[in-house]
C-alpha positions as CSV (number, residue, x, y, z in Angstrom):
1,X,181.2,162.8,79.4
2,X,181.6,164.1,82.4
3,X,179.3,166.5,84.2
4,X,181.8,168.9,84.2
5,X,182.6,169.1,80.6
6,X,179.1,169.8,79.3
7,X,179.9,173.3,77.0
8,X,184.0,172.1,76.0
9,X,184.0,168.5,75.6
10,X,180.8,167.9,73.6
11,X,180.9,170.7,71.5
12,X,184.3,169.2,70.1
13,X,183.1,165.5,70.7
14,X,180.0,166.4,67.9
15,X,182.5,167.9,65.9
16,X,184.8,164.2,65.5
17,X,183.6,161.6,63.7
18,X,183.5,158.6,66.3
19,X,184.4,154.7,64.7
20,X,182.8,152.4,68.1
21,X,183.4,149.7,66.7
22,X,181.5,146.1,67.9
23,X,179.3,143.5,67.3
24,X,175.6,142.2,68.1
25,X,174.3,138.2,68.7
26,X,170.8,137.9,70.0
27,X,169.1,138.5,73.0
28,X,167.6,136.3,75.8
29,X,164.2,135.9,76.1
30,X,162.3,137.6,79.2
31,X,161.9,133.9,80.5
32,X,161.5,133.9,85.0
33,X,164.8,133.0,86.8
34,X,164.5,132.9,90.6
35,X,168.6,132.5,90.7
36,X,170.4,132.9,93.9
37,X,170.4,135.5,96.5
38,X,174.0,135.5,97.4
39,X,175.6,138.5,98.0
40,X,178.6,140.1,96.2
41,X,180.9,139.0,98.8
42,X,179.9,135.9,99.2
43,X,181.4,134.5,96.0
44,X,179.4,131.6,93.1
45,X,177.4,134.1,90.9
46,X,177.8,137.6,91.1
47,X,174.9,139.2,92.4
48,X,174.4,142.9,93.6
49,X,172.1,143.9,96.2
50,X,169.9,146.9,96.0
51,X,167.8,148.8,98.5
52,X,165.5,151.4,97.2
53,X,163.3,153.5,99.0
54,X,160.4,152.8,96.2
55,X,158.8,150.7,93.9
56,X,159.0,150.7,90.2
57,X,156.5,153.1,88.8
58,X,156.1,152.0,85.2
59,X,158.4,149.9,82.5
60,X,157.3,152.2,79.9
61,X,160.2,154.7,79.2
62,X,157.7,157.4,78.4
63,X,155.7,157.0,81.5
64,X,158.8,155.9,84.2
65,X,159.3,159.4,85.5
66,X,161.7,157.8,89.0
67,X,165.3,157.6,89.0
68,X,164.5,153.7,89.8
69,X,161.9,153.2,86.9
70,X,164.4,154.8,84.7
71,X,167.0,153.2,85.4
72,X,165.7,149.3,85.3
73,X,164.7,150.4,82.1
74,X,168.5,151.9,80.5
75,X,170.0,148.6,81.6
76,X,167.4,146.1,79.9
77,X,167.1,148.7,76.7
78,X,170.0,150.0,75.3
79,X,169.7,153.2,73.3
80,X,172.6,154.7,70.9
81,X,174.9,155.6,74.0
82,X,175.4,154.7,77.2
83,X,177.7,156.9,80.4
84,X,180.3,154.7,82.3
85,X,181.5,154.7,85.6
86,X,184.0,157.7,84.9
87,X,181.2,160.3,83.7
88,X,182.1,159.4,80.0
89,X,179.9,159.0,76.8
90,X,180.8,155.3,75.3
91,X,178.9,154.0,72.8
92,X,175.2,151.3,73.3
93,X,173.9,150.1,70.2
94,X,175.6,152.7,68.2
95,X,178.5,151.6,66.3
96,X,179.6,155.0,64.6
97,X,178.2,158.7,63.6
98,X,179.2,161.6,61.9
99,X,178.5,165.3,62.0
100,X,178.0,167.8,59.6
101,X,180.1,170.6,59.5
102,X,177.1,173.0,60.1
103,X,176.7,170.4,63.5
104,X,173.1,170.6,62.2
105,X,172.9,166.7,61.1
106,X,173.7,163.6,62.8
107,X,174.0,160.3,61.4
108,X,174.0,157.0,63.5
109,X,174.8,153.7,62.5
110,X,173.7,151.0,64.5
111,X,176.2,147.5,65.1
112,X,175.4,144.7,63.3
113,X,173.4,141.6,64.4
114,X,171.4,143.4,67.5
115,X,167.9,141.9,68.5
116,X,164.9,141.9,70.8
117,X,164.2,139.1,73.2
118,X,161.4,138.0,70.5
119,X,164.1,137.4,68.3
120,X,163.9,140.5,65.8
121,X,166.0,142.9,64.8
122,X,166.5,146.1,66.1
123,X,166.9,149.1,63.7
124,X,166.7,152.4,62.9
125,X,162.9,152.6,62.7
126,X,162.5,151.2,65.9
127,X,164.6,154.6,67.2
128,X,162.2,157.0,64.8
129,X,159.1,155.3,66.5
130,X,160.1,155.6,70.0
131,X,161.1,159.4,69.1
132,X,158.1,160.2,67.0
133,X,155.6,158.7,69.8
134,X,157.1,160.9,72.6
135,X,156.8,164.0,70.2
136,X,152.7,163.1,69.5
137,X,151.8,161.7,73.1
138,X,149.6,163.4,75.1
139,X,148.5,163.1,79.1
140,X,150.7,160.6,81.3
141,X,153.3,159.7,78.2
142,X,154.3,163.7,77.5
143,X,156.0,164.1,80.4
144,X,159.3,164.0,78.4
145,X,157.8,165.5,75.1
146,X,160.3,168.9,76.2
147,X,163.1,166.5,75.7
148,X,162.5,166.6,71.8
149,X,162.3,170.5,72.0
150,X,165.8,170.0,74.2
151,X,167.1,168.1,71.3
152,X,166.1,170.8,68.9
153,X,165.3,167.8,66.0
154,X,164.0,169.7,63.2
155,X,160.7,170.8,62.6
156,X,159.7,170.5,66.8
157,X,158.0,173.1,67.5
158,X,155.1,173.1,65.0
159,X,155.1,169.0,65.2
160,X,154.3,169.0,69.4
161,X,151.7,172.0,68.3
162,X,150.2,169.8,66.1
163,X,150.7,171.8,62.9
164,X,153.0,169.5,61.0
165,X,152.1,165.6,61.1
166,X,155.3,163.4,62.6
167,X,156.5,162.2,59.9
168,X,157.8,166.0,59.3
169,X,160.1,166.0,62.3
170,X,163.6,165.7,61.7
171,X,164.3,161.7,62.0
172,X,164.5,159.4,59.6
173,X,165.8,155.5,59.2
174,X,167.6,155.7,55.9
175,X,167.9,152.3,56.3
176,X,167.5,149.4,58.7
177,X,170.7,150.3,60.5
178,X,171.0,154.4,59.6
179,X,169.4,156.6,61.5
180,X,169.5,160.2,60.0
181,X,168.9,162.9,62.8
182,X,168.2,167.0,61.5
183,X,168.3,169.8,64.2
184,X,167.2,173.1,64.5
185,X,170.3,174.3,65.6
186,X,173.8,173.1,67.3
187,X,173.1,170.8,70.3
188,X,176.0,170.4,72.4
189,X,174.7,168.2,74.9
190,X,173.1,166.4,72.2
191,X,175.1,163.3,72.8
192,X,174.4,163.5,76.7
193,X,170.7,163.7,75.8
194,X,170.5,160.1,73.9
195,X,171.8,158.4,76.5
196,X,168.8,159.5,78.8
197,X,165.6,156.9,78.6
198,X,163.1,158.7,76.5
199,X,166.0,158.5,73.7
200,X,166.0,154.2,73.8
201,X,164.2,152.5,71.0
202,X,160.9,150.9,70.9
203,X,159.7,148.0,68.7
204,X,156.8,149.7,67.3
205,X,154.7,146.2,66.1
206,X,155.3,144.8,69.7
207,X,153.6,148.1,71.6
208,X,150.9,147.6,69.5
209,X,150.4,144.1,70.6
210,X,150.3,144.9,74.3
211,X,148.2,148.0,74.0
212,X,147.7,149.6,77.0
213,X,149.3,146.6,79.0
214,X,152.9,148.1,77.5
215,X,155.1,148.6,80.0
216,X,153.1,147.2,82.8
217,X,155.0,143.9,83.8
218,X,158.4,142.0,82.6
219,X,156.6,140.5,79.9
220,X,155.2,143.5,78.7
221,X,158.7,144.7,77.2
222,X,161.5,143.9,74.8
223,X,164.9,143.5,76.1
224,X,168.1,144.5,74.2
225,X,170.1,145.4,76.6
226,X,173.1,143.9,79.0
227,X,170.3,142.6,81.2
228,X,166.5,141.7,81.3
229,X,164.0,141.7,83.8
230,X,163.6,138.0,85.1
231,X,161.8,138.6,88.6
232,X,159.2,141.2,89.0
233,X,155.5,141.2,90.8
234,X,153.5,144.8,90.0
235,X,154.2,146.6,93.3
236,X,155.9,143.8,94.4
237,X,159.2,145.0,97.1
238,X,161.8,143.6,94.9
239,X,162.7,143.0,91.6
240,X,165.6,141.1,89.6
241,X,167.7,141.9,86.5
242,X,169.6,139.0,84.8
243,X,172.8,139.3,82.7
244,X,171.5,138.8,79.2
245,X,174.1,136.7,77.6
246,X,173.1,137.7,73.9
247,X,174.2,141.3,74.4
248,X,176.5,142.9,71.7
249,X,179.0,143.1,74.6
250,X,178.2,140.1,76.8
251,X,182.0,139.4,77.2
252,X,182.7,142.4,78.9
253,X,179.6,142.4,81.5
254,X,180.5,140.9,84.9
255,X,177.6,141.1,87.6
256,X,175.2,137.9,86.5
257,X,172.6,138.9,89.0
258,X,171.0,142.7,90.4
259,X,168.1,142.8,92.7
260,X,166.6,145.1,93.9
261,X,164.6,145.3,97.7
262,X,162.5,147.8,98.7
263,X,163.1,149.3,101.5
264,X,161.4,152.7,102.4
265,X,163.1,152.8,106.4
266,X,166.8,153.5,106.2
267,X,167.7,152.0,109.2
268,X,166.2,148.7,108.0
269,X,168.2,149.2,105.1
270,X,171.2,149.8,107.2
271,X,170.7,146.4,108.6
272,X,170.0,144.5,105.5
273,X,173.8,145.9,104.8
274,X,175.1,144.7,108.2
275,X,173.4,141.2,107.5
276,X,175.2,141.2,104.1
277,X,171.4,141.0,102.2
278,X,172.4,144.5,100.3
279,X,175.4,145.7,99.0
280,X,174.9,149.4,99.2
281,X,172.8,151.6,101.1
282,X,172.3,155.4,101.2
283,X,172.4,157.0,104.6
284,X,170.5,159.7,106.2
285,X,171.6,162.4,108.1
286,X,171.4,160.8,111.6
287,X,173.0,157.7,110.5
288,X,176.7,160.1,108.9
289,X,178.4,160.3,112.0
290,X,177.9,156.7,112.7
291,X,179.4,155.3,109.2
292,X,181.4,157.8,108.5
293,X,184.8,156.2,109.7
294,X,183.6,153.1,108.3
295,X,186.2,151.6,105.6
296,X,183.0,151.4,103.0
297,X,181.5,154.9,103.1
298,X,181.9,156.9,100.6
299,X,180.3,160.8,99.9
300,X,179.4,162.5,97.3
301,X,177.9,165.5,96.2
302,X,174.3,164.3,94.9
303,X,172.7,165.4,91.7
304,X,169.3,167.3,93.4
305,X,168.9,170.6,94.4
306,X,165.8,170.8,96.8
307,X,163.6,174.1,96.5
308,X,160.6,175.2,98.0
309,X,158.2,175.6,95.0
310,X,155.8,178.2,94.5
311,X,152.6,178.4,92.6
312,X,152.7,181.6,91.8
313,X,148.8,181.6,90.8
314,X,147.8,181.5,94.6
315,X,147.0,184.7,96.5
316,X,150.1,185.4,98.4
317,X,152.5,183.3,96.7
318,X,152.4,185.8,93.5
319,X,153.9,188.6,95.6
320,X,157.5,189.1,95.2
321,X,158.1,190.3,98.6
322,X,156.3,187.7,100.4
323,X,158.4,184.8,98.5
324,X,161.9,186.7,99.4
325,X,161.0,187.2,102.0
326,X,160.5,183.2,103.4
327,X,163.6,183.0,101.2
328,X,165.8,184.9,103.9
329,X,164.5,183.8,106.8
330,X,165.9,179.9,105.9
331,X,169.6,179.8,107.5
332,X,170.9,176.9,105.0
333,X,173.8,176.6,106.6
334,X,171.9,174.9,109.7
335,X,170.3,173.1,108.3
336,X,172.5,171.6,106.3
337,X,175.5,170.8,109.2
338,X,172.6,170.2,112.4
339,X,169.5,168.3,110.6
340,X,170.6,166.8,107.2
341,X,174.2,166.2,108.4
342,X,174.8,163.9,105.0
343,X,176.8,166.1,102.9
344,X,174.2,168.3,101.5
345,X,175.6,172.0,101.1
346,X,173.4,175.2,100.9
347,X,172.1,176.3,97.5
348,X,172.0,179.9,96.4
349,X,170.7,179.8,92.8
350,X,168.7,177.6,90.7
351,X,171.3,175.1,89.5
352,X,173.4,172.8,91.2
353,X,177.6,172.8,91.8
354,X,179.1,170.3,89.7
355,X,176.5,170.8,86.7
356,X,178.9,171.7,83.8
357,X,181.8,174.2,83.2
358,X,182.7,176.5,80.6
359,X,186.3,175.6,78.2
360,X,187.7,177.8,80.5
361,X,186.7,175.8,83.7
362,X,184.5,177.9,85.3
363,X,181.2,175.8,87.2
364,X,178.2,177.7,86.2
365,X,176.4,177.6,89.2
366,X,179.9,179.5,90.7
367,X,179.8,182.2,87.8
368,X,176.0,182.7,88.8
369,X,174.7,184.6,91.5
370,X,174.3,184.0,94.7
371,X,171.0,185.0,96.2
372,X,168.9,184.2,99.7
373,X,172.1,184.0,102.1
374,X,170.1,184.2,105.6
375,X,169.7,187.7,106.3
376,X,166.5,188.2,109.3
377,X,166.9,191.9,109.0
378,X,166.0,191.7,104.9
379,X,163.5,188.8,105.6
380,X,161.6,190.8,108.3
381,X,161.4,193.9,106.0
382,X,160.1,192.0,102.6
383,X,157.7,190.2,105.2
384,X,156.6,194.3,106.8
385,X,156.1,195.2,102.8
386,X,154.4,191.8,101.6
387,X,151.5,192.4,104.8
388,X,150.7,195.6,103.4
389,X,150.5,194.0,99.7
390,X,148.6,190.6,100.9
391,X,146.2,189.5,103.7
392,X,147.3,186.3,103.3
393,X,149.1,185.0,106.4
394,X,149.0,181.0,106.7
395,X,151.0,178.6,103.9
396,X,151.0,175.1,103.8
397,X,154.4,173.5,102.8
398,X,153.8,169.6,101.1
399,X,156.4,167.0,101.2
400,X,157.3,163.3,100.5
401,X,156.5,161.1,103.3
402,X,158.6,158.3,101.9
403,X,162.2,160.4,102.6
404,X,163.2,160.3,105.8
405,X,164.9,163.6,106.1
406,X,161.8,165.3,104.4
407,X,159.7,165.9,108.2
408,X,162.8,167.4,109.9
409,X,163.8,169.8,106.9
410,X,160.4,171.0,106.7
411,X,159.9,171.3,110.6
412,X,163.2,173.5,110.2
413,X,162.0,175.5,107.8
414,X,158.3,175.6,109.9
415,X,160.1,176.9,112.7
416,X,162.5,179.8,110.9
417,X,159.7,181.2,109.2
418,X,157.5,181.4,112.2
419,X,160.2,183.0,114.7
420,X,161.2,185.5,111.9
421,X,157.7,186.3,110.4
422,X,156.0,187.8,112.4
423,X,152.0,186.4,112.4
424,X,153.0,183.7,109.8
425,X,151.5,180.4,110.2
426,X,152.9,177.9,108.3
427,X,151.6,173.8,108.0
428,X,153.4,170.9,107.0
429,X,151.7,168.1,104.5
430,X,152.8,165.0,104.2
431,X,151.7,163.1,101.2
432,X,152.6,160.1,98.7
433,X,155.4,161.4,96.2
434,X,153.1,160.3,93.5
435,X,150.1,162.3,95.1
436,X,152.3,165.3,95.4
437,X,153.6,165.2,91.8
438,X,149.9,165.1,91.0
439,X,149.2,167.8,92.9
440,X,152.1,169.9,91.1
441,X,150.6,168.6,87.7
442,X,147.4,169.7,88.6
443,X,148.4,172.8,90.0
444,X,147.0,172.5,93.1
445,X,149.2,173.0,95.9
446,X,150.4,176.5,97.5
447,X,154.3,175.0,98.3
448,X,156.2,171.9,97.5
449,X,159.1,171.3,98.7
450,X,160.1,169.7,95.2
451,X,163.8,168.2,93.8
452,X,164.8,169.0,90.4
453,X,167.9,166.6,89.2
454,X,169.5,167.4,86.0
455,X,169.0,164.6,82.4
456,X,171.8,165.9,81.1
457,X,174.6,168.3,81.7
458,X,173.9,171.8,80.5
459,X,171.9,174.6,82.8
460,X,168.9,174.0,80.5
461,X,168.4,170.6,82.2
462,X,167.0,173.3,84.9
463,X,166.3,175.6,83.5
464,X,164.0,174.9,80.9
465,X,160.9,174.3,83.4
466,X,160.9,178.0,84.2
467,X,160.1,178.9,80.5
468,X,156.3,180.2,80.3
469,X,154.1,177.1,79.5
470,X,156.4,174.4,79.5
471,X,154.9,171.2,80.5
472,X,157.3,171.2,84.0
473,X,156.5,174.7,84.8
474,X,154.5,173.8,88.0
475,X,154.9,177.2,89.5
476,X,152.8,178.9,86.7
477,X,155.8,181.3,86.3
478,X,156.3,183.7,83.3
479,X,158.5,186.3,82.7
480,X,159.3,187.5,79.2
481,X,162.9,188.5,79.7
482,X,163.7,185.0,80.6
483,X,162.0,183.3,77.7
484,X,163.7,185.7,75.1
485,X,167.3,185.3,76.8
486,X,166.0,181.1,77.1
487,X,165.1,181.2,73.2
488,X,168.1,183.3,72.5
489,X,170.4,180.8,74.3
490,X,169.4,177.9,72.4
491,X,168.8,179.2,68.6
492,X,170.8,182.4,67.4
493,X,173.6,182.1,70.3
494,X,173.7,177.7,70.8
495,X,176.8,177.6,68.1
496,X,178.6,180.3,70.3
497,X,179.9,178.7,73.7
498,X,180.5,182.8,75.4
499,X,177.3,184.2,74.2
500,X,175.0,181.1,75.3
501,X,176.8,181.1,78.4
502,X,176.0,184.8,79.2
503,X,172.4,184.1,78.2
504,X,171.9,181.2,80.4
505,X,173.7,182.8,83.4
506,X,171.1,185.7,83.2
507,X,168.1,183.3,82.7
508,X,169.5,181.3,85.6
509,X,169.7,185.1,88.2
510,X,166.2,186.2,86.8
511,X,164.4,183.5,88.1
512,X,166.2,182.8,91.4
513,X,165.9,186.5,92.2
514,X,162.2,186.2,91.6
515,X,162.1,183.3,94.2
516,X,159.4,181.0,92.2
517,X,161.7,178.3,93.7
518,X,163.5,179.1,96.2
519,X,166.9,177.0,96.5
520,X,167.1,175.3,99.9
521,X,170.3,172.9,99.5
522,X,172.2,170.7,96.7
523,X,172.0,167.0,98.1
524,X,175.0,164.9,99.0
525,X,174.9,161.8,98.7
526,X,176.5,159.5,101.5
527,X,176.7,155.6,101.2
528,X,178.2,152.0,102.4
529,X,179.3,149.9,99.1
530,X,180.9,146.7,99.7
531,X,184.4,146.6,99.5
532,X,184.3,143.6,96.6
533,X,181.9,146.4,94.3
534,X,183.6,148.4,92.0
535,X,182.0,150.7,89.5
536,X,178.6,151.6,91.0
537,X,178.6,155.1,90.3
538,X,176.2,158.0,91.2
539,X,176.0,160.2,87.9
540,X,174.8,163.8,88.4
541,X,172.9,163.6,84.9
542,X,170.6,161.3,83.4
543,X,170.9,157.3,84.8
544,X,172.2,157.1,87.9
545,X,174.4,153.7,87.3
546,X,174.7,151.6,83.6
547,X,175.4,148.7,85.3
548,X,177.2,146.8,82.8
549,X,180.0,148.7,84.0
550,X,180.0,147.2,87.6
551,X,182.3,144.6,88.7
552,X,182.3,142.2,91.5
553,X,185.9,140.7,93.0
């Protein structure tokens, strides 16, 4: 599906009955394979390059909360779908479904003759497990427990309360290869949603086997998928996927080799390019105007907005006027063409341009409002008003000290708010990303400047972590007008495409006019890919690249 399509598309895709057809064989083992390191141009086995700005965090699709984690993981296990090169919804281990009428049941059948890498089969109960432990997981493994809510699956709420046991939820293996899935109420992204990695299965027996060792190293996992995991050191800078040539659809995967390298300085990564090591690199800001003429870049519009996130709970930051008022004082537009300089474009409300569309074509971050356009004569009058409210006068801004652009964008902002508010002092932080997401977990932190990318394409990818106590509500925001229009959205109105859409616009204006994050810029993503690589895409939603869709000349 693509991004665009989210309310049009999928509503009428759950409504069709979908005959994917295929067939399984078994898997390859997780054995070690050093292989070559040839590049993609180079010719012999097909290899692609990758440099990454940071290590794998975890294997464990619960825990893996990077776009790298999660993605190493959607290519070695399969779940029921999978999203090509194009943007569209094809069919993983799922051979055929059906909808009720009502669009309140699902039923997934699963192709024939699919197993692990130890040989067993994969079925339907391996799906409920892997759903049922993210509903009943608690500290590092709930990060994605709102994903089941997203989902709607019957019985959630009072299941992730803890008032119904598990086994009450929803999901059910009606048999070894039927998986029988009941919602609360329509889903239109549903589809979307399962090809995301919290939705891919997990061999229940095995997990217990490895206890709290799952997930932790390459032989730590199963494997299902087009690939496995055949290189891999914990922390190590690089890491290797091998073509698994038991996959239900072996025949149609044509890179043998990926690898990925670590490396955290883009111009080093730049070079490994030039030297032919990588195959694609992502460039910063100062490097655009270099590459861009070059045959092999490409640019994009990426799938991140980046905010500067409140916590509301802190003395200063819960005043409205003081928030607005660092809101105006940022002139996007600068920032965007002078320091980033990679394609990023100025964001005026919460979600990002490209998200989804209506049936009638309209982007909903267009049909939203537009709020914070740099205005020094309303940012110096909030800031007159929020001194008389607060005696609060110094912030401290946090950001991640791996991303190059990070410093400058945060010296930019330093500076604007400083000339324009008046007695403002305002420090800089640099920390670990994992440090800082810590520090947004444990709310202690006065401002982030924090990314939010979308899982799956509809506005509640975004907007769900501004509902009062969700577990990704970092700011500590609540507003009841917003939860009831949220709520609204996604029970009574989620069958009616003009109603849900009205709700969700007006959820999405409340909370960027109450600035709990304020929207700094939507990313753009600019890149070198050899000329031989064809398919690597860069999707908006969920996994960035299923790379069983990637071919090599």
């Amino acid at each position: 599906m693509k991004t665009k399509k989210a309310f049009s598309i999928l509503v009428a895709a759950v409504l069709a009955v979908s005959s994917l057809a295929g067939c399984g064989t078994t898997p390859a083992s997780s054995g070690t394979a050093s292989g070559s390191t040839q590049t993609s141009s180079t010719g012999g086995t097909k290899t692609l390059n990758l440099a990454v700005q940071s290590a794998v965090m975890s294997l464990d699709p619960l825990i893996a909360g990077d776009a790298i984690s999660m993605g190493i993981i959607s290519n070695v296990d399969e779940g029921l779908f999978v999203v090509d090169d194009k943007g569209d919804i094809k069919p993983g281990l799922c051979k055929s479904y059906e909808v009720s009428k009502d669009q309140l049941t699902y039923t997934f059948h699963l192709r024939d003759g699919v197993k692990w890498s130890n040989g067993q089969a994969v079925t339907a109960q391996d799906f409920v497990y892997a759903w049922q432990r993210n509903a009943t997981s608690t500290g590092d493994l709930s990060a994605f427990q709102y994903q089941i809510e997203m989902a709607a699956i019957k019985n959630y709420e009072k299941v992730l309360a803890g008032k119904l046991s598990v086994d009450q939820l929803g999901v059910k293996a009606v048999d070894d290869k039927t998986i029988q899935l009941q919602l609360e109420h329509p889903v239109p992204f549903l589809l979307n949603l399962l090809a995301f990695t919290p939705w891919v299965p997990v061999n229940e027996a095995f997990l217990k086997s490895q206890g709290s060792k799952f997930g932790v190293t390459k032989d730590n996992i199963l494997y299902n998928g087009p690939y496995y995991i055949s290189d891999y050191q914990v922390g190590g800078s690089s890491i290797t996927l091998t073509k698994n040539p038991n996959y239900w659809d072996a025949a149609n995967v044509d890179v043998d080799k990926i690898t990925y390298q670590v490396i955290s300085d883009t111009q080093q990564a730049v070079m490994s390019y030039k030297n032919k090591t990588v195959d694609n690199v992502e460039l910063t800001g100062d490097l655009v105007s270099q590459y861009s003429s070059d045959s092999e870049f490409s640019s994009v519009a990426g799938p991140y907005n980046y905010y500067l996130m409140f916590n509301t709970k802190v003395k200063g930051l819960d005043n409205l006027n003081f928030r607005q008022a660092i809101a105006y004082a940022i002139d996007r537009t600068t920032l965007c063409n002078n320091v980033l300089n990679n394609g990023s474009v100025p964001a005026y409300n919460m979600t990002m341009k490209g998200l989804c569309s209506n049936s009638s074509g309209q982007d909903f971050s267009e049909a939203s409002g537009q709020y914070f356009k740099y205005d020094t004569t309303k940012a110096k009058q909030l800031w007159a008003k929020a001194k008389t409210e607060t005696s609060v006068r110094s912030i401290t801004i946090t950001y991640d000290q791996e991303k190059d652009f990070a410093a400058n964008t945060c010296a930019f902002i330093k500076s604007a708010l400083e000339k324009t508010l008046d007695g403002l002092t305002v420090n800089i932080e640099a920390t670990p990303k994992k440090n800082r997401l810590q520090k947004e977990s444990d709310h202690n932190y006065q401002i982030c400047m924090h990314a939010w990318g979308p899982d799956y394409a509809d506005p509640t990818a975004i907007l769900a972590m501004y509902k009062s106590n969700h577990p990704s509500n970092y700011s500590q925001w609540s507003n009841k007008e917003f939860d009831t229009l949220y709520d609204k959205a996604n029970s009574t109105d989620s069958g009616n495409e003009d109603a849900r859409w009205q709700d969700l616009i007006q959820c999405n204006n409340i909370c960027t006019e109450q600035a709990v994050c304020v929207p700094i810029f939507q990313t753009g993503f600019a890149q070198l890919t050899r000329s031989t690589v064809s398919g690597l895409s860069n999707h908006m939603t969920g996994i960035k690249c299923f790379y069983k869709f990637v071919t090599i000349k």
